[in-house]
C-alpha positions as CSV (number, residue, x, y, z in Angstrom):
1,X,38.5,1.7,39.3
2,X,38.1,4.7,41.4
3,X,38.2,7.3,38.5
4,X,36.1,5.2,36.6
5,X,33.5,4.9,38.8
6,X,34.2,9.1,39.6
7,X,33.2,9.2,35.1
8,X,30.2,7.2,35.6
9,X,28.6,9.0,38.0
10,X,28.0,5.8,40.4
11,X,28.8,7.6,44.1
12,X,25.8,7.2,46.1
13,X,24.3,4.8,43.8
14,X,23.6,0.8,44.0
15,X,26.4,-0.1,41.0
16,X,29.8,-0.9,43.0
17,X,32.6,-1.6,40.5
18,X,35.2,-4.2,41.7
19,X,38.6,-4.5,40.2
20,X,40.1,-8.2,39.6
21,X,43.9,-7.3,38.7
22,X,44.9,-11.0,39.2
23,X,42.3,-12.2,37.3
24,X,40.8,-14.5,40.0
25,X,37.3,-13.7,39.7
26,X,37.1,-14.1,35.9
27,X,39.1,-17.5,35.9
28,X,36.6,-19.1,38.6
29,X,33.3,-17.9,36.6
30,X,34.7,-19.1,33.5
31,X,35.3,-15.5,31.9
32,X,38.7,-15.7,30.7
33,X,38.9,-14.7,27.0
34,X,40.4,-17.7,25.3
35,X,40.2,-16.9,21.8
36,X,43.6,-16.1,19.8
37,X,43.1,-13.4,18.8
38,X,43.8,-10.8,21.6
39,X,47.1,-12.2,22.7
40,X,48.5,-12.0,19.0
41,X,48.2,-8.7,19.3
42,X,49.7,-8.3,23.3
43,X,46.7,-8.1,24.9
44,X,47.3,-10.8,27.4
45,X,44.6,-12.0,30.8
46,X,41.7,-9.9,29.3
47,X,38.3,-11.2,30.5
48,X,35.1,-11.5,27.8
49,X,32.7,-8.6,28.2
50,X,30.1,-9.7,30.7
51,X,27.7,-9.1,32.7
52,X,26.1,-10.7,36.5
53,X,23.4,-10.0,38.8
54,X,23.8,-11.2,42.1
55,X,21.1,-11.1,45.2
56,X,21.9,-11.9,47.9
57,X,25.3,-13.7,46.9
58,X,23.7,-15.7,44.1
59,X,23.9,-15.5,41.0
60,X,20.8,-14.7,39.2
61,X,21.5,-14.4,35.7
62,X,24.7,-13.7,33.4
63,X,25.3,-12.4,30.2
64,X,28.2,-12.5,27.3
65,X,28.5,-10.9,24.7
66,X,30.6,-12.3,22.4
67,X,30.9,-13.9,18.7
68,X,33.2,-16.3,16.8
69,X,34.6,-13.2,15.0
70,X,34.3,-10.7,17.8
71,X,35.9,-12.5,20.9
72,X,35.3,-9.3,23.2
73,X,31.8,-8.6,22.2
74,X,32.7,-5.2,21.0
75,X,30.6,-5.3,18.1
76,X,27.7,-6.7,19.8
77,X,27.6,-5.7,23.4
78,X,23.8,-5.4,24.0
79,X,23.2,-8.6,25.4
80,X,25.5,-6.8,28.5
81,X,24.5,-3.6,29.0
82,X,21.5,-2.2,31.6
83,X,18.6,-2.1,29.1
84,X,19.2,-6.4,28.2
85,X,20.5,-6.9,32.2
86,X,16.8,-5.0,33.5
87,X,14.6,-7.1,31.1
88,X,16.2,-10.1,31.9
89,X,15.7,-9.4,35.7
90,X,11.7,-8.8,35.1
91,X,11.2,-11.5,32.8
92,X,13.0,-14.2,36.1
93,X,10.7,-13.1,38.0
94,X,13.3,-11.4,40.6
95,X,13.4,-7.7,40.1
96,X,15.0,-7.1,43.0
97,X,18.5,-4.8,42.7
């Protein structure tokens, strides 16, 4: 996580990247990619791509990005990424970050 977050630039910044080796997190918020697909191939306790914000230690709003044909959302990511994350924020009336 540490030389990812060195890649992204996020020192000094309010994005804190938290690692989940065990896969804890993801199983209790429902994020554990279930599909076939992945595991046929040995990619085993992978996590759908997704996206939370959190104020306060609640949960605001969460996104997934995922399709029937595209378990991971790697074809379709938007709906997780800062641009979708920032709208949704303003349009729930809680802009705080």
């Amino acid at each position: 996580m540490t030389a990812w977050a060195e890649d992204q630039g996020i020192e000094d910044s309010i994005v804190t990247f938290v690692g989940d080796p065990a896969g804890e997190f993801t199983k209790a918020c429902g994020m554990s990619m279930t599909h076939p697909g992945p595991p046929s191939v040995g990619i085993i306790g992978r996590c759908k791509r997704w996206a939370m914000h959190v104020v306060d230690n609640v949960v605001q709003y969460v996104a997934v990005s995922e399709g029937p044909d595209d378990p991971a959302g790697d074809d379709n990511p938007e709906s997780t990424l800062c641009p979708a994350l920032l709208k949704a924020i303003a349009a729930g009336g809680n802009d705080e970050l």
